[in-house]
C-alpha positions, 0 to 999 in steps of 0.5 A: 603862840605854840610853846616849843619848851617850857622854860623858853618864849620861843614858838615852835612856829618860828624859825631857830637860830642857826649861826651866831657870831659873837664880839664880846668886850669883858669889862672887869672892873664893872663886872660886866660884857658888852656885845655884839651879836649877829644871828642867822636863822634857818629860813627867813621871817617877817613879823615877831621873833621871841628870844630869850634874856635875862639880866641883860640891856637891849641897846639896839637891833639892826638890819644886816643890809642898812644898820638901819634899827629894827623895831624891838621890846621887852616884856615889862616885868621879868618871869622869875624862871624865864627871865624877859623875853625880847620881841623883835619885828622883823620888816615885812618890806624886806624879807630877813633871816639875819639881823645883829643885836647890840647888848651889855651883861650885868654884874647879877647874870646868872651864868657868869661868876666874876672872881677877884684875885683873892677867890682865886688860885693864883690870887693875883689876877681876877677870872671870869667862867661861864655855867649855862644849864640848864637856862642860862645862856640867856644872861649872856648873850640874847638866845633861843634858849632852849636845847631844842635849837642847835647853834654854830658860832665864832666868837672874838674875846677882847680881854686884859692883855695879860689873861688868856681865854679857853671856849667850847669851841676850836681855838683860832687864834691869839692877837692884838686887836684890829680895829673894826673887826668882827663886829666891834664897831658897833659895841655900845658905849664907847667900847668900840674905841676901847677894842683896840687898847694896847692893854688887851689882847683878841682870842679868836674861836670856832665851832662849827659843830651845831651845838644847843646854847647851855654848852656855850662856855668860856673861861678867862684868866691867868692859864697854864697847861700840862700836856696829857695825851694827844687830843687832851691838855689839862688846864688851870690857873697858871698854879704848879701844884694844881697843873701837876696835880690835875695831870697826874689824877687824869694821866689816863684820859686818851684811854678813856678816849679810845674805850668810848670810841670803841662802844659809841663810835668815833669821837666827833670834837677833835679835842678833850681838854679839860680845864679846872676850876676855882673851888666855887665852880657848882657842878662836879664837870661840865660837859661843853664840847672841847673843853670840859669843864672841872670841879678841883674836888675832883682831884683826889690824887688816887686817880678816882676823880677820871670817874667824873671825866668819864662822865663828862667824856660820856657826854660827847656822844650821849647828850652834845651829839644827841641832846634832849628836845628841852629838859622835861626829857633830861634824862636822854642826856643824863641816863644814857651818860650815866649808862656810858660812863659806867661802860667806860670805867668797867672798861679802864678800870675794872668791874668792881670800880663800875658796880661800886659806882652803880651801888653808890648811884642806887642809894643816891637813887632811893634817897631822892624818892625820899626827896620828892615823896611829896611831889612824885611827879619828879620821880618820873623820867619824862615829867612836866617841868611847866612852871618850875625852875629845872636848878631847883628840881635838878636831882639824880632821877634822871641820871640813876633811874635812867641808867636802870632803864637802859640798863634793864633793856640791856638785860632783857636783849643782852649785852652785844645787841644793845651795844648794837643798838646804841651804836645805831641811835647815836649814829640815826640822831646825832647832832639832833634834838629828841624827846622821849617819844621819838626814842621810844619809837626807834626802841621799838622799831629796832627791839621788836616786841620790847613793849611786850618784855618791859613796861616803858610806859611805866619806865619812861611815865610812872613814879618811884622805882620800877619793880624790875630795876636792879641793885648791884651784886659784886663781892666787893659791894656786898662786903661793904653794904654788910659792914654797913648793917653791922654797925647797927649792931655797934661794930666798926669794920677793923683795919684790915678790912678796910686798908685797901680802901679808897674813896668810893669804897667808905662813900658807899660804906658811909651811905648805908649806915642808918641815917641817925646814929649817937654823937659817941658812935661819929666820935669813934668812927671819926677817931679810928678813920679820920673821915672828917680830914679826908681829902676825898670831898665825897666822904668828907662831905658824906659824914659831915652830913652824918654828924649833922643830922645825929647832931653831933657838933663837935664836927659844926667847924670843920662843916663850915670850913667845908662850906667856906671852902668849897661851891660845888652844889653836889656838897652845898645841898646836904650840908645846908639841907642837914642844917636847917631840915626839921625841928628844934634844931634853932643852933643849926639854923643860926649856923647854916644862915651865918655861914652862907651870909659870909659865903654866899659871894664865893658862890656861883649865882646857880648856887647861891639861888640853889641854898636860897631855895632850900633855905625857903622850904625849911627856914 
């Protein structure tokens, strides 16, 4: 066997997926989907064929032609990363390239979160959404799970009549079911004869772009919408308040939309919507083509939170046209996302947005070589993931020390000939998989003499941060970093020096502070500025962490409401991390263990695994 990504069964010998069409029964009651899958592969096989699965039952594999089973097994005990691989034989007598699977979820699938009304906005109807990356796809439906395999498909959601559902793929249609239809006759358990209840309802989807398995998505619930732009609709619950409150922050996502069409080409996915959330949602967005999904701590009413859409809408050309080969090249996705995104603000909304942006990214950059000063390895750019859970290396390296390598190129060549250049390496490998290695190569190929002026194997293989990465200069920037080191000497900047403050402005301020001040300093800063009641989260969470760790607890309450309120693991990480990192510190402990045994059901399964993690490093 010739392994094609290390967190996948798959063998790079065997024919990929290339079209899966998907029946999908959601049973809310029990937490669960049952299913029925029909793959294509690119070229017929005979023999064993791995996929990849977890938490998931295997009723049946059928032939296409007869329905006839075809011979399958599960490997007997779970890889705690990969989950069991399926093993299929595929008849020598006739020669297949297509077979159907029959499955069920289970309630503890990785990727899928099952809210009841009360963990919801509307706390009325119950909700269901997806997360697939890094690995997840696999507790959904049976895959090759692994970037390096690019997959169209159509989906028919068979849900409670009075819910609705969106998907990363092209809305066909609302309808009452039809018996029979797609696949669903051959849906276990009696399901098939359940597909057609007046109670439910079919949504109909497609995507007919080729797309890896970590941006399979849907979400199903009570959904409303505002309309925000011709290719944009925003997304939630049915809830006013956040409807609204989500179109006013994202009003001006189609000129996001045309300033990433003017730097990277032509948009390719016909829609940007947008959908928000429950508050449980780990990620701050996720990139799935058509229908981004949205953290609501994004909304921060001053419009800064369209800097996360810019990200995510970044992603559309750097990262689901061209996708890293598996995730030990991550940064491919997320470097040059980063790097898109900052274009993208710089162009909206100016250039002090954008290096207050690369200032925050620089600081976040030198605390993960903190974070990883004892395993180096995950400080490079390309790296051996062999063996380790990518959620639980999962950091900023590859989105920051990334954006410094391109940015370092751009430098070197200037401005105009890398926007060039990016233009023509989205255009040379879109809807492609690529490693480090074949960028490399069409780098040198395209900036003759590169390697010459720049250190890529240092770059792209080395550990820390490069001699030539570059910290941000602006006006703007250097105020707030010197205000920073002015505190040290015990002055607090004065209200006119911060009255036009946003939040990106006291999250770089609060991020330069040392990391350990007196109790009375936190209680002054918080009375004068109130940072502990913003509705920012990133400042909110940024001195909670600071209060923390200078162990001052008269703020360990609101830190727990925090906790409580809020799943995105951006927020979780510091906080539990700050609480349980180090010693003597018995008060934190008991805390960050009653908090998240009282929480952790509110988490999605990646961010309860996530705190689990930490809590077994340190506890």
């Amino acid at each position: 066997m010739a392994p094609l990504d290390p967190h996948s069964f798959i063998d790079s010998h065997h024919p990929l997926t290339t079209d899966i069409s998907l029946s999908l029964y959601l049973d809310f009651p029990s937490a669960t989907i049952h299913g029925v899958a029909f793959f294509i592969l690119k070229s017929p096989h005979v023999g064993q064929l791995s996929f990849d699965t977890r938490s998931l039952s295997i009723h049946q594999v059928l032939s296409p032609i007869t329905l006839s089973p075809l011979p399958f097994s599960l490997s007997s005990s779970p890889d705690p990363i990969k989950g069991t691989q399926l093993s299929i034989s595929l008849p020598d007598d006739d020669v297949l390239n297509s077979f159907f699977i029959v499955f069920s979820t289970s309630p503890s699938s990785s990727a899928l979160q099952w809210l009841s009304p009360p963990q919801t906005f509307n706390k009325k109807h119950p909700f269901v959404y997806t997360q697939c990356q890094c690995i997840h796809a696999r507790s959904i439906f049976p895959c090759q799970d692994t970037p390096a395999a690019r997959i169209r498909y159509s989906a028919l959601l068979n849900v409670p009549r009075e819910l609705s559902a969106v998907m990363s793929a092209r809305h066909v249609d609302r309808r009452s079911p039809v018996s029979g239809e797609g696949h669903s006759h051959l849906l276990p358990g009696g399901f098939n004869s359940l597909w057609c209840s007046e109670t439910r309802v079919v949504e109909e989807f497609q995507m007919n772009q080729p797309i890896p398995p970590y941006l399979f998505a849907f979400a199903v619930g009570e959904l409303g919408f505002r309309e925000v732009g011709p290719r944009t609709r925003v997304y939630s619950e049915a809830v006013n308040s956040v409807l609204d409150a989500a179109a006013k922050e994202f009003a001006g996502t189609e000129e996001m939309i045309r300033q990433g069409e003017k730097l990277f080409g032509d948009y390719d996915w016909e829609r940007f919507d947008l959908l928000v959330l429950p508050p449980s949602f780990p990620y701050g967005g996720m990139e799935n083509p058509r229908m981004v999904f949205l953290t609501p701590t994004v909304i921060k009413g001053d419009a800064s939170g369209a800097q996360v859409v810019a990200h995510e809408l970044a992603h559309s050309w750097t990262g689901n046209l061209i996708t890293n080969m598996n995730n030990e090249h991550f940064w491919l996705n997320e470097g040059f996302t980063t790097y898109a995104e900052r274009r993208i603000v710089e162009a909206v909304q100016g250039e002090d947005r954008a290096i207050l942006n690369t200032g925050i990214g620089w600081k976040g950059l030198n605390e993960e070589m903190e974070r990883f000063k004892d395993n180096l390895e995950f400080t490079k750019l390309k790296n051996n993931q062999e063996g380790v859970d990518p959620d639980d290396v999962y950091s900023e390296v590859p989105y920051e020390k990334g954006f410094q390598f391109l940015w370092r190129i751009e430098r070197q060549i200037g401005r105009p000939a890398f926007d060039e250049f990016i233009k023509k390496y989205i255009a040379t490998f879109k809807f492609k998989s690529i490693d480090t290695h074949t960028f490399l190569k069409f780098l040198k190929a395209n900036v003759p003499g590169i390697e010459k002026e720049i250190d890529l194997v240092l770059w792209t293989e080395g550990t820390g941060i490069p001699p030539d990465a570059y910290e941000p200069v602006s006006n703007l920037y250097t105020k707030i970093v010197s205000l920073a080191n002015e505190f040290k000497l015990g002055r607090m900047p004065r209200e006119d020096e911060v009255a036009d403050w946003r939040g990106q402005e006291w999250e770089l301020y609060l991020e330069n502070l040392p990391k350990v001040i007196e109790a009375s300093q936190v209680l002054a800063l918080d009375e004068r500025y109130r940072l502990s009641e913003s509705k920012d989260y990133e400042v909110k969470v940024a001195f909670l962490q600071l209060a923390i760790i200078s162990q001052c607890r008269n703020f360990y309450g609101e830190v727990e409401k925090t906790l409580k309120e809020v799943g995105r693991m951006k927020y979780l990480r510091p906080l539990y991390r700050a609480l349980v990192q180090g010693k003597g510190k018995e008060e934190e402990k008991i805390l960050a263990k009653r908090v998240f045994s009282e929480a952790r059901e509110c988490y999605h399964p990646i961010a309860r695994g996530v705190v689990e993690s930490i809590f077994a490093k340190h506890l």
